[in-house]
Phi, psi and omega in degrees: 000300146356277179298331204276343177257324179299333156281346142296341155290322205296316189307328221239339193253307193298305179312320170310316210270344159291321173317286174337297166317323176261006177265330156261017160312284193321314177279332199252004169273314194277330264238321183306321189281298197223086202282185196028139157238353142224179186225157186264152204063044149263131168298336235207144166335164157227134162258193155192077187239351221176168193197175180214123149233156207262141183213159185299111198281317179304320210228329192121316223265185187264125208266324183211183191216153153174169199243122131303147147291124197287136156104040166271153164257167187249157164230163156235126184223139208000077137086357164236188175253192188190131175233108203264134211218078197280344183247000168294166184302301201230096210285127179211157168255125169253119184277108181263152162262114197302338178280319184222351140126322201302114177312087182289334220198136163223139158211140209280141193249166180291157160278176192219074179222039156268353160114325201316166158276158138313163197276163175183086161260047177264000162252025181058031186244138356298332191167157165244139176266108188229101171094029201093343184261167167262106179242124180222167198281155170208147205005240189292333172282211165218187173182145166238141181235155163281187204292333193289313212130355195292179186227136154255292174216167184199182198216156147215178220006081169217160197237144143296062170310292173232156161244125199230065209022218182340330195239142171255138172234152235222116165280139153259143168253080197281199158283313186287116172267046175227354176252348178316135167261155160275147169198119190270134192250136162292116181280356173263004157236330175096348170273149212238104172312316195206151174217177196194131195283120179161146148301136193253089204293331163346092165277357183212059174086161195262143166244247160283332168237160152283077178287112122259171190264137190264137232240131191156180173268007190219166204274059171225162201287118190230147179267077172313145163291168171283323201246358154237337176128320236270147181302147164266312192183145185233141167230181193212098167297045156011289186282013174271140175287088177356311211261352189251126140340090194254159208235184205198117195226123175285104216252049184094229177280013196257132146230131168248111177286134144252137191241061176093053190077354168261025151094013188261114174295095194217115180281157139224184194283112184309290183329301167234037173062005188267143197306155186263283194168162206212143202202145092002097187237119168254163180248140168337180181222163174286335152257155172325293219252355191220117170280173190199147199247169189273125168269125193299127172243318173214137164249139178211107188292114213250280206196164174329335182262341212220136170219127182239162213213093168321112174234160167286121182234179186215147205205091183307158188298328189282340163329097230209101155288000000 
């Protein structure tokens, strides 16, 4: 009986001592991919569906890592950001320190769980108001009414991109996607300043430029002024996976492309389209042995220095900072 316990301790101390081992495998392992999950002076719960990280607006590389909550947006508001989470059970804004990535600020946002959208006008929800008319998405289109309730003019197959004051730019959508166009429409006639052949790469709306994607065999970009149509500048994503849609964010002196969903990156010079630099963001993974890369959710230029860049991340239960 003796020897049968002394070998069950020794059995119960090697299993404690894998055990250790491997969590502090485990940490130091995820720490590598996305580090920390919390920080001192975070304002806010730590969660860990999600992450943000900050990277050198010069160089690429990343300056700083924290965990988020996933299927957040970025804002930039007096000179700093914010990362807002409008459909979580519990919608909050976190106010980032652009310097060191740490959740300075909370503040509890309305709930939304009546199904409505958020409001967002740069896609015309709710509606834009211009010269008297009421202008809003109406099936596949847009219509505009007057003070009665009247249709003055209306579109179809067209998408809502930026609302840019009187004028909105527009994907058209005809059944040929090899005919889609951009196009800024006079929202008080419903008439098209300009239109231009291209997908519209744009993820949250046009600033100064019009990014699309030009229809071809090979991936490339062409840069609009916003308020005349005219090209600026064309590039070629070489390293983009043909089959994936990639999305686009105008980031300071900066447009950063993603390039499909895989945690991959790439800057270039808004003025003239020439690469910057190209970068990787990774996330924990979901097993001990298979890494995982960050799927991109929002870009946001903070300041010259910083572009901080929402990504989806994953964090196993066991995870221990």
């Amino acid at each position: 009986m003796r020897g049968k316990a002394w070998a069950w301790a020794a059995v119960a101390v090697v299993a404690a001592v894998l055990v250790v081992a491997a969590g502090a495998w485990a940490v130091d392992w995820y720490r590598d991919g996305l580090p920390r999950s919390s920080r001192t002076g975070d304002a806010c719960r730590v969660t860990a569906a999600g992450g943000l990280v900050g990277i050198d607006a010069a160089t690429g590389a990343v300056r700083w890592t924290n965990i988020v909550p996933d299927g957040g947006r970025l804002a930039v508001a007096d000179g700093g950001v914010h990362h807002q989470t409008v459909w979580h059970p519990e919608p909050t804004d976190r106010t980032i320190d652009a310097d060191t990535g740490a959740v300075v600020g909370c503040t509890p946002m309305p709930h939304r769980r009546d199904g409505t959208p958020a409001p967002d006008p740069d896609r015309l929800q709710p509606g834009a108001q211009v010269d008297g008319l009421t202008v809003v998405p109406w099936g596949d289109g847009l219509r505009a009414t007057d003070a009665e309730g009247e249709g003055v003019w209306g579109t179809t197959a067209m998408t809502p991109s930026a609302l840019l004051g009187d004028e909105l730019l527009v994907q058209t959508t005809p059944p040929d996607p090899h005919r889609w166009s951009a196009a800024l429409i006079d929202l008080r006639t419903g008439e098209a300043v300009w239109e231009q052949p291209g997908d519209i790469a744009d993820a949250e709306g046009a600033r100064d430029l019009v990014l699309v994607h030009v229809d071809g065999p090979d991936q490339r970009f062409r840069a609009l002024e916003v308020r005349t149509g005219e090209a600026r500048w064309e590039t070629s994503l070489d390293d983009l996976r043909p089959t994936v849609d990639p999305r686009a964010w105008e980031a300071g002196d900066l447009v950063v492309f993603d390039l499909g969903g895989d945690g991959r990156i790439v800057a270039v010079d808004a003025a003239t389209g020439a690469r910057r630099w190209t970068t990787t963001l990774d996330a924990p993974g979901r097993s001990r042995r298979t890494p995982e890369t960050g799927g991109i959710g929002d870009v946001a230029a903070v300041d010259g220095e910083t572009i901080v860049v929402a990504i989806d991340a994953y964090v196993p239960e066991d995870y221990v900072d």
